[in-house]
N, C-alpha and C positions, 0 to 999 in steps of 0.2 A: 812099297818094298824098299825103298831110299832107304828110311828108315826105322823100319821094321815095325811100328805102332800107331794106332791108330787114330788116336788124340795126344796133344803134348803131356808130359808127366803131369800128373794131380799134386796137391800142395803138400797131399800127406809123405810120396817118394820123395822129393824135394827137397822136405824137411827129414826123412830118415838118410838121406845121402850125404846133408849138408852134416849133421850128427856125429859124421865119421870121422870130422874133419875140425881141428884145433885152429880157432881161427884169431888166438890171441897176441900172438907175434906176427912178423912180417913173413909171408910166406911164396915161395912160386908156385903157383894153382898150375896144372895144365887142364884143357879138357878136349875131347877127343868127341868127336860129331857134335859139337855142342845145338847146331838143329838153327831154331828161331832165339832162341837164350835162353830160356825158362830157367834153367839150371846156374846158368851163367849170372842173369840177375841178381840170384839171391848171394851166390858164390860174392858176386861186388857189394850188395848189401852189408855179410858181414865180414868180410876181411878187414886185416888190417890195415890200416891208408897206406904204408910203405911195401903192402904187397905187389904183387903182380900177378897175370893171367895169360898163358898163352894157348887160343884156339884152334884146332885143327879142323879141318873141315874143308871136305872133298868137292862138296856141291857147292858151282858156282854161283847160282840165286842163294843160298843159303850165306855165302861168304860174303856175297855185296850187303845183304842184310843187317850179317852182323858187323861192319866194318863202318856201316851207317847207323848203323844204332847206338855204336861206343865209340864214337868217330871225335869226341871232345871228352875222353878217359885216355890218358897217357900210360895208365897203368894195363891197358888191354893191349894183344897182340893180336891180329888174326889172321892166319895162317892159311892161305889156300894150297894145301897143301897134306900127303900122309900121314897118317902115326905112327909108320915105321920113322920117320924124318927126325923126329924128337931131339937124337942128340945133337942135332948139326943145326935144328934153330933153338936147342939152347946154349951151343957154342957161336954161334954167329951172335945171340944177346952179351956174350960174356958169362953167361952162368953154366955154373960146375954140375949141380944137380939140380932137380927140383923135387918139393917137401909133397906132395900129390898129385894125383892121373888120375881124371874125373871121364868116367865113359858110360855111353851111350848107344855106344856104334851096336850093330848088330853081331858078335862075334859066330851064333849058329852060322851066318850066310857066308862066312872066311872062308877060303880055302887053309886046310889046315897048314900050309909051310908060311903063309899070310900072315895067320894066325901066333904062332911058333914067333915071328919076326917081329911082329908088333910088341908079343910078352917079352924077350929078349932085352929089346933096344928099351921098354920099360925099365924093366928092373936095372938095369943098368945106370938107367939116369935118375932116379929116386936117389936121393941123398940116404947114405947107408948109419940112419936115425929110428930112434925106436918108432918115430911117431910115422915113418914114410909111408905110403901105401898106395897102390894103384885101388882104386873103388868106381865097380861096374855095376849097374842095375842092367838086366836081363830078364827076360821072358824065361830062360829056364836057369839052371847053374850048369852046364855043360862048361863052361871055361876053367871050371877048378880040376876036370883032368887034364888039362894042357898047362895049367899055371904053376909046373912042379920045381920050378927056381924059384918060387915062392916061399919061406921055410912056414908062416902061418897064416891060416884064413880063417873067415868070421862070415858066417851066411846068416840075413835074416829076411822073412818074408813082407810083402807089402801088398797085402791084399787091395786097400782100398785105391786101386789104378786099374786103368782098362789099357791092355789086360795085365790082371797081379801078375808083381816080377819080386825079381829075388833080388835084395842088394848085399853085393860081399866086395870085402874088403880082403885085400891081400899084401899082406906087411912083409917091407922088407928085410927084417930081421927078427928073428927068433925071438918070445917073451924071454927077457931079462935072462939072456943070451943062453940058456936051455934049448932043450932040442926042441925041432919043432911040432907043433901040437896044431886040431884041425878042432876046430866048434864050429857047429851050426846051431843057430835058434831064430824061432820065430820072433815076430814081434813082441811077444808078452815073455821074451826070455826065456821059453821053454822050447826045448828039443821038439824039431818037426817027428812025427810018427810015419 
């Protein structure tokens, strides 16, 4: 229940998560329950050297974990600590925004004003860039009715994970400053039925 799933992410979510994510400049990653790392790994794999990572993460065998496992990466943060908290440790680093919010967390099991609080202090710290965007994989999409400071989102399916979840991305600015507009599609590109 920690973490809502039953085995770590499979390589195929992993890889459509990482997808969402421009990893060719210097960027500030966040990620939010990042868990054991699995996610985190690849996130260090392919960033740029002059990026950075900061993890949030509530559970304390999970924090000692990952604090010893990136414990000689200068570029990792990890945060025992909320994801309501966001802008205050990335004001306590000196940084203004950051370029992604990589999540995990269980948002069904939020209390919705929790909830409400966590999307809030998000949006607000995304660097206001076409490229920014908070990107959650989910067991359902239920957080795209609460993510209505959102102006666009992108849902696609990922069946091969136990159990399939949904990865969507929610930008924080409008395409090519138009109003904004909602897509969903599965993995093959095409509109769920």
């Amino acid at each position: 229940m920690q973490v809502a799933y039953i085995v770590p992410s499979s390589p195929m979510l992993i890889n459509r998560v990482m997808r969402k994510m421009d990893f060719s400049v210097p960027r500030t990653i966040v990620e939010f329950g990042p868990g054991e790392g699995c996610h985190t790994r690849e996130i260090l794999k392919r960033m740029h050297p002059d990026s950075q990572v900061l993890l949030f993460e509530i559970d304390p065998e999970f924090t000692d974990l990952l604090r010893k496992q990136f414990r000689h990466d200068p570029r990792v943060h990890v945060l025992h600590t909320d994801a309501a908290h966001l802008p205050q440790e990335l004001a306590k680093l000196g940084i203004a925004h950051c370029d992604y919010v990589v999540s995990g967390i269980p948002f069904s099991y939020i209390e919705k004003s929790k909830k409400q609080e966590i999307l809030q202090q998000t949006f607000e710290s995304l660097s206001p860039q076409p490229h920014a965007a908070f990107i959650v994989y989910q067991v359902t999409n239920e957080l795209k009715q609460h993510a209505k400071q959102f102006p666009r989102v992108e849902s696609e399916y990922c069946l091969q994970n136990i159990p399939p979840m949904v990865v969507t991305k929610f930008y924080k600015q409008p395409p090519n400053g138009h109003s904004a507009s909602t897509r969903s599609v599965n993995g093959n590109g095409h509109k769920p039925h």
